[in-house]
TORLOPA-494152 format. One line per field, with one value per residue (C-alpha): residue number from 1; x, y, z. Coordinates in Angstrom, 2 decimals. Each point is the difference from the previous one (the first is absolute). Layout:
N
seq = [NUM:...] .
east = [X:...] .
north = [Y:...] .
up = [Z:...] .
***
This chain:
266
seq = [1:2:3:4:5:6:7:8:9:10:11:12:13:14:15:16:17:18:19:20:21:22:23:24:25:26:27:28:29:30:31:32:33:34:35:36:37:38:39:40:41:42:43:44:45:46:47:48:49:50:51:52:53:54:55:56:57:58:59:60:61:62:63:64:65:66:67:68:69:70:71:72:73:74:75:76:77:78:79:80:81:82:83:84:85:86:87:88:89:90:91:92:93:94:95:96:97:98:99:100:101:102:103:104:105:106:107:108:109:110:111:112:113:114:115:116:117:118:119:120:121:122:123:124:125:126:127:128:129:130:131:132:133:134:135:136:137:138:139:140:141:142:143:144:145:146:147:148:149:150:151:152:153:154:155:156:157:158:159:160:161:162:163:164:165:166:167:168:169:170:171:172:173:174:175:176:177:178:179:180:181:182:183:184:185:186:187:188:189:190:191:192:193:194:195:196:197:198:199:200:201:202:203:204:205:206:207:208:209:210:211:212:213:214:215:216:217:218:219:220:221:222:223:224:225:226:227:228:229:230:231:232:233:234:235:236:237:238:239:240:241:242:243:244:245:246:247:248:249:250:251:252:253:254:255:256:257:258:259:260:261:262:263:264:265:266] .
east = [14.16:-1.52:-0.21:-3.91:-0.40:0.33:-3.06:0.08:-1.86:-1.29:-0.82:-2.99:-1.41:-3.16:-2.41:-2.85:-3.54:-2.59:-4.15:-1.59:-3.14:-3.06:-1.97:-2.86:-3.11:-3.75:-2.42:-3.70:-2.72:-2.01:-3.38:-0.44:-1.00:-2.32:0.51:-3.20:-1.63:-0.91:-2.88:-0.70:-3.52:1.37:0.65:-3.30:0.06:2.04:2.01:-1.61:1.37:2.93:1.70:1.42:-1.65:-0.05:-3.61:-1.46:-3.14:-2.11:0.42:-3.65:1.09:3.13:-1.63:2.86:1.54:2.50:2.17:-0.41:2.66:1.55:0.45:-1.04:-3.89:-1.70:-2.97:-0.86:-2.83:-1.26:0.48:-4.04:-1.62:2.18:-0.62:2.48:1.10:2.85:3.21:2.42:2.95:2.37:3.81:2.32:-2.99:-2.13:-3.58:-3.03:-0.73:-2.95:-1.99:-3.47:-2.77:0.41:-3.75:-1.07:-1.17:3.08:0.95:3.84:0.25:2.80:1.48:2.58:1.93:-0.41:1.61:-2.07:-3.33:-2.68:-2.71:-2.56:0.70:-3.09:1.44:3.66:1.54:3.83:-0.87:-1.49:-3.34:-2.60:0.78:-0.94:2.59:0.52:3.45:2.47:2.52:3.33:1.96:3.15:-1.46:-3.11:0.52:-0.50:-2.71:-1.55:0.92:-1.35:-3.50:-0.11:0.46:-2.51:-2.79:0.77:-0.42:-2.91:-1.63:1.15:-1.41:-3.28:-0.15:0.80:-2.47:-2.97:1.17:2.01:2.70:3.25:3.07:3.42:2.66:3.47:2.61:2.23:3.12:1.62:-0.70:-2.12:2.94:0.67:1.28:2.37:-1.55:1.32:1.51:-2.65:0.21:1.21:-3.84:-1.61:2.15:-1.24:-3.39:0.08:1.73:-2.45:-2.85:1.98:-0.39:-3.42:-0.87:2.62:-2.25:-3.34:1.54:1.03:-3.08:-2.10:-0.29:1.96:-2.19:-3.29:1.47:1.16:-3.63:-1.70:2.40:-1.04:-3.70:0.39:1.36:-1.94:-3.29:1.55:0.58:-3.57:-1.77:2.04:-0.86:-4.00:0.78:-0.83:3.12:-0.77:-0.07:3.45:1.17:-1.11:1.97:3.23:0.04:-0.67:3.06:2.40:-0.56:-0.14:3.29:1.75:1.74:0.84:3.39:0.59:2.05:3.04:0.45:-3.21:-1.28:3.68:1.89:-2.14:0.41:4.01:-0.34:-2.08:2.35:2.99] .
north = [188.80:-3.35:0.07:-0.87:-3.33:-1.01:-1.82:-3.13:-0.68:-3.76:-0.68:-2.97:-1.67:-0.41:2.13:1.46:-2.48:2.41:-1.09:-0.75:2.39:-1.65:-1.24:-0.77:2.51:0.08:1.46:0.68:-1.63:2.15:-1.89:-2.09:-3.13:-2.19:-3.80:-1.80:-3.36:-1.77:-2.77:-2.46:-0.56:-3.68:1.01:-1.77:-2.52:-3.98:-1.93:-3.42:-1.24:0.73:-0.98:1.28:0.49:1.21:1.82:1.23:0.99:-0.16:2.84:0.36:2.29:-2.08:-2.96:-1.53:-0.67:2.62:-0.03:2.08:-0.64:-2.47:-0.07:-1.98:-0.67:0.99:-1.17:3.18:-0.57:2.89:0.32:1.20:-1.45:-2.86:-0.15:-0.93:2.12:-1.37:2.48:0.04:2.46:0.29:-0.87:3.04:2.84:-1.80:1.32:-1.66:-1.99:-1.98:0.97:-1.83:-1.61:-3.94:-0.93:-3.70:0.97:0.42:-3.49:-0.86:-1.78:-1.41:1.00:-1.11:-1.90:-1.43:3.18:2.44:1.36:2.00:1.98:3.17:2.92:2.28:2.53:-0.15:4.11:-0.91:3.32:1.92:-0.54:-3.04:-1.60:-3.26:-2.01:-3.35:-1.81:-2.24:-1.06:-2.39:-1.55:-2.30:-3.22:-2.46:-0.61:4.20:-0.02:-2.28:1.89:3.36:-1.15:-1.78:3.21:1.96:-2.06:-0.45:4.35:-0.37:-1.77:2.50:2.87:-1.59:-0.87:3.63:1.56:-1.88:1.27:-3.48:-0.27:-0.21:-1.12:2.26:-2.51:-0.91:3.02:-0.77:1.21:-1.99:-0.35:-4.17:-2.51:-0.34:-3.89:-0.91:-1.77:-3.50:-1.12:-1.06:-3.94:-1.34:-1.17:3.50:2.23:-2.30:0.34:3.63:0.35:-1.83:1.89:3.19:-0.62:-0.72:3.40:1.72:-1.75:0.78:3.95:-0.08:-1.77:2.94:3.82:2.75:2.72:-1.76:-1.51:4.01:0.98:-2.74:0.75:3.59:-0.80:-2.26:2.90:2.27:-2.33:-0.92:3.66:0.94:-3.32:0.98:3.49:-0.86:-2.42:-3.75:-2.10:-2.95:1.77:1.87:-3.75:-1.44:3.33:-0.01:-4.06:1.07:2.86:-2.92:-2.49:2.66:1.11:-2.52:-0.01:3.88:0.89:1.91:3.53:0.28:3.22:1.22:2.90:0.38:0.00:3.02:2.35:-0.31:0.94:3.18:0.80:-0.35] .
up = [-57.71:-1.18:-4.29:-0.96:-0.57:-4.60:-0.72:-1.78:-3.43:-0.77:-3.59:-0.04:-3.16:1.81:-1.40:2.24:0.08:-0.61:0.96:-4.06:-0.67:0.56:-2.71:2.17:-0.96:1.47:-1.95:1.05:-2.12:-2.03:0.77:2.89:-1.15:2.67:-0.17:-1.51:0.78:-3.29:0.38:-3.06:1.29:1.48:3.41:1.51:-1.94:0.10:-2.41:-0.06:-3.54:-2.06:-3.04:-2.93:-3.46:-3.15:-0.94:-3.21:-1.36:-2.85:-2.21:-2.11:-2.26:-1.58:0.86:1.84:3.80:1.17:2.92:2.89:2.37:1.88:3.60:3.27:-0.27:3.75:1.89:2.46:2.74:1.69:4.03:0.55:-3.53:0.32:-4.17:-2.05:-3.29:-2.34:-0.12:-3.12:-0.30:-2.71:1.26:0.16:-0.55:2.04:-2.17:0.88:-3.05:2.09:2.51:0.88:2.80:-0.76:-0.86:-0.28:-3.49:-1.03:-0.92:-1.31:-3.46:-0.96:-3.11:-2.73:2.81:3.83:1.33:-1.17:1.05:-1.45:1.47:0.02:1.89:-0.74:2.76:-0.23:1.75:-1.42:-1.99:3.08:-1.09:-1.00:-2.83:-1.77:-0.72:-1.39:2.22:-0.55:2.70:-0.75:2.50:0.38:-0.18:0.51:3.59:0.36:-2.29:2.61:3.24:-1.54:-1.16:3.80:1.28:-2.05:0.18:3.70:0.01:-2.21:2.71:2.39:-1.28:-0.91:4.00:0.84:-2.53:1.58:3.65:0.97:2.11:-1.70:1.48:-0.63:-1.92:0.86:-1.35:-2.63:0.27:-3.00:-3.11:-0.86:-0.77:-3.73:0.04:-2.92:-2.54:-0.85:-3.39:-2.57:-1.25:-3.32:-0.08:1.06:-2.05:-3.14:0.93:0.55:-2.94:-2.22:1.74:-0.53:-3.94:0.10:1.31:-2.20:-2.86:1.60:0.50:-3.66:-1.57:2.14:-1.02:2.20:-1.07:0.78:3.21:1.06:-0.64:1.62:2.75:0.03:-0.17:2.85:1.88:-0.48:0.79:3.45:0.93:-0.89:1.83:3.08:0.24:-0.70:3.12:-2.35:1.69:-2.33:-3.20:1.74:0.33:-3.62:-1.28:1.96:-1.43:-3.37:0.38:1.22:-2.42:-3.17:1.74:0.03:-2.90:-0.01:0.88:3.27:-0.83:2.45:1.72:-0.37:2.26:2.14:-3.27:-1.44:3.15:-0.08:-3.64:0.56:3.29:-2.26] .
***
């Protein structure tokens, strides 16, 4: 008779891998959301000019300019009207803060400096609906200044040939933004000029009264608003100069209409 085989016992420090629970869960949605197309209103429409700018507006009731965004400045013509509306939207929130036809009536004034222009917007929809409003746009430099009155005058024109039943070309696209060239240093003999004509304004400013230039300023305003709604362009023009040049030496308030929404979000 055989004896039963002893069995044999191996001790191992290896413990035993075991699979780690799965963290992975699914769970169903509540509501089925559906995905949504969003349209900003500029899908039939073509960038012809862009550049970037600072824009305020005159404020009647405190007499003074206040900002109201800054942000690339658009020229939009229309695929079938082929007219051409000017397009500002604040950077970051990207609020309309101007929205308007260019109209040949609308003439740019310069103001305080070579790159800034004034102008009369009697229909202006940054605030969803028509609204007189009295402009100002700033840009980098002179040379800009320049290229951006080109361009508005040229869709002045435009829309003057398309609201009397002309053919109007489409423009070229812009893709990019118009060139902003670096401006080159000032002379010994310019900086002493400007500075000498910089203290004879600073005299002229001081010799003058703020409160009567505010309220000749609001005046002003007020008379071009009313001459464009009853349809008088030249007394519209004669007031939008008067509004400049009472202007002029009223200080511009920084922040303006942007700076007052983050407050009341905050």
């Amino acid at each position: 008779r055989t004896p039963a085989p002893t069995p044999s016992f191996t001790m191992s420090n290896e413990k035993e891998e075991t699979a780690p629970a799965s963290t992975d869960r699914h769970f169903e949605p509540v509501v089925q959301l559906k995905e949504v197309e969003v349209r900003d209103g500029e899908e039939n429409e073509l960038v012809v000019f862009k550049m970037r700018a600072k824009l305020f507006r005159f404020e009647k009731a405190t007499t003074e300019w206040k900002e109201r965004g800054t942000g690339p400045a658009r020229l939009l013509q229309h695929r079938d009207t082929r007219k051409v509306r000017l397009l500002m939207r604040r950077d970051k929130t990207l609020k309309i803060c101007a929205n308007h036809l260019v109209d040949k009536d609308m003439e740019l004034k310069p103001m305080q400096n070579d790159r800034t222009w004034c102008w009369n917007a009697p229909n202006d929809f940054a605030e969803g609906e028509a609204r007189a409003e009295l402009l100002a746009l700033r840009v980098a430099n002179a040379d800009n200044a320049g290229k951006f009155k080109a361009a508005w005058e040229r869709a002045a024109a435009s829309n003057e040939d398309a609201r009397e039943g002309k053919e109007v070309p489409m423009w070229e696209e812009v893709v990019e933004e118009a060139e902003q060239p670096q401006q080159q240093p000032a002379s010994a003999e310019a900086v002493k000029e400007g500075g000498a004509a910089g203290g004879a304004a600073a005299a002229a400013a001081a010799a003058a009264s703020p409160a009567a230039a505010a309220g000749a300023a609001a005046a002003a305003a007020t008379s071009s608003a009313t001459a464009t709604a009853t349809g008088d362009a030249a007394a519209s023009e004669k007031a939008v100069d008067a509004a400049v040049s009472a202007l002029s030496g009223l200080a511009v308030k920084e922040g303006g209409d942007e700076k007052e929404e983050e407050e009341e979000q905050k």
